[in-house]
N, C-alpha and C positions, 0 to 999 in steps of 0.2 A: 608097408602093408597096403595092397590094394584097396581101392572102395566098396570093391563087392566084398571085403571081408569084412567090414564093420556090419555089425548086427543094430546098432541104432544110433541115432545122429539129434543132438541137442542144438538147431538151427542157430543160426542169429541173430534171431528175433526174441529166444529165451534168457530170459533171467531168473535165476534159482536160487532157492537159499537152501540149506536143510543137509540129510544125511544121506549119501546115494550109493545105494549099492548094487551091484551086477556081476551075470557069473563070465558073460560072453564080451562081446569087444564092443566101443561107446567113444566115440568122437563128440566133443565139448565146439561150438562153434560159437556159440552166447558166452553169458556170464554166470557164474557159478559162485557160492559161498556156501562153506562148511567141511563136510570131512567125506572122503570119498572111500570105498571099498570092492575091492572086487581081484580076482585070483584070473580076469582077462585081459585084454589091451586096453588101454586109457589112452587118448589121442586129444590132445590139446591142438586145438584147430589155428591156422592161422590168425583169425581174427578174437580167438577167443581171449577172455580174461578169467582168470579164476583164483579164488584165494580159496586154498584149501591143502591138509593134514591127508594122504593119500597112502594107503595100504592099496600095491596093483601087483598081477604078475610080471607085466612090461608097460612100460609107460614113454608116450613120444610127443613130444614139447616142440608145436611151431608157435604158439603165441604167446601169452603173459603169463605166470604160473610165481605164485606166493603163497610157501608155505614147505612144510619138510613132505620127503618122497620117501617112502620102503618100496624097493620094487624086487622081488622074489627073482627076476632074470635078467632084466636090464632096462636102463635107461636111458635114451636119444634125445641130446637138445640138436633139434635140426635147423637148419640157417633163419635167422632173424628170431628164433625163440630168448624169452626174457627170463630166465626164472632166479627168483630170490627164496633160499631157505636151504636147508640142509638134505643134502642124500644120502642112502642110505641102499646097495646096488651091489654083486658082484661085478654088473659091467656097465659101463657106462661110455657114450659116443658122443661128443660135443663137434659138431660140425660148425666151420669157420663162419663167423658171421653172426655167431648166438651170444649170449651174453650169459654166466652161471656166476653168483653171488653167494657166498655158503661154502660149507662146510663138507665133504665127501668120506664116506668110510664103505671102502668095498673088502665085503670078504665073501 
């Protein structure tokens, strides 16, 4: 996903707790706790961390991510992404270099 397609970006500098929902695409760059929702891209930023229970349409993991994934299309660990928890995908891409802990059920 290019840059000009994310419709909003949770810097560096944030730290969040709470319940987040959105319809459009949303890059995490900070740190995040709680449960995430949304039927558009979810983009777990290089530097980000996040603990959270995640209903998305597509979701793409380059940083830390704890916690189980539904994703309605697919989901990308792309190199150096961390994630611990269970998935939940018809497709799923783990590129060399990421690390996935968990559990996988794709249908």
């Amino acid at each position: 996903m290019a840059n000009s397609d994310i419709d909003t970006v949770l810097g560096e500098d944030i730290s969040f707790r709470g319940k987040l929902q959105f319809k459009k695409n949303l890059q995490i760059n900070g740190k995040f706790k709680g449960t995430i929702t949304t039927g558009g891209h979810l983009i777990i930023g290089p530097g980000a961390r996040v603990e959270a229970d995640i209903e998305a349409g597509d979701v793409s993991v380059q940083g830390q991510l704890q916690g189980n994934v539904t994703a309605m299309r697919q989901i990308d660990l792309l190199k150096d992404a961390r994630l611990r928890g269970d998935l939940r995908t018809p497709n799923l891409q783990i590129a060399s270099g990421s690390r996935f802990s968990g559990n996988c059920i794709m249908d």
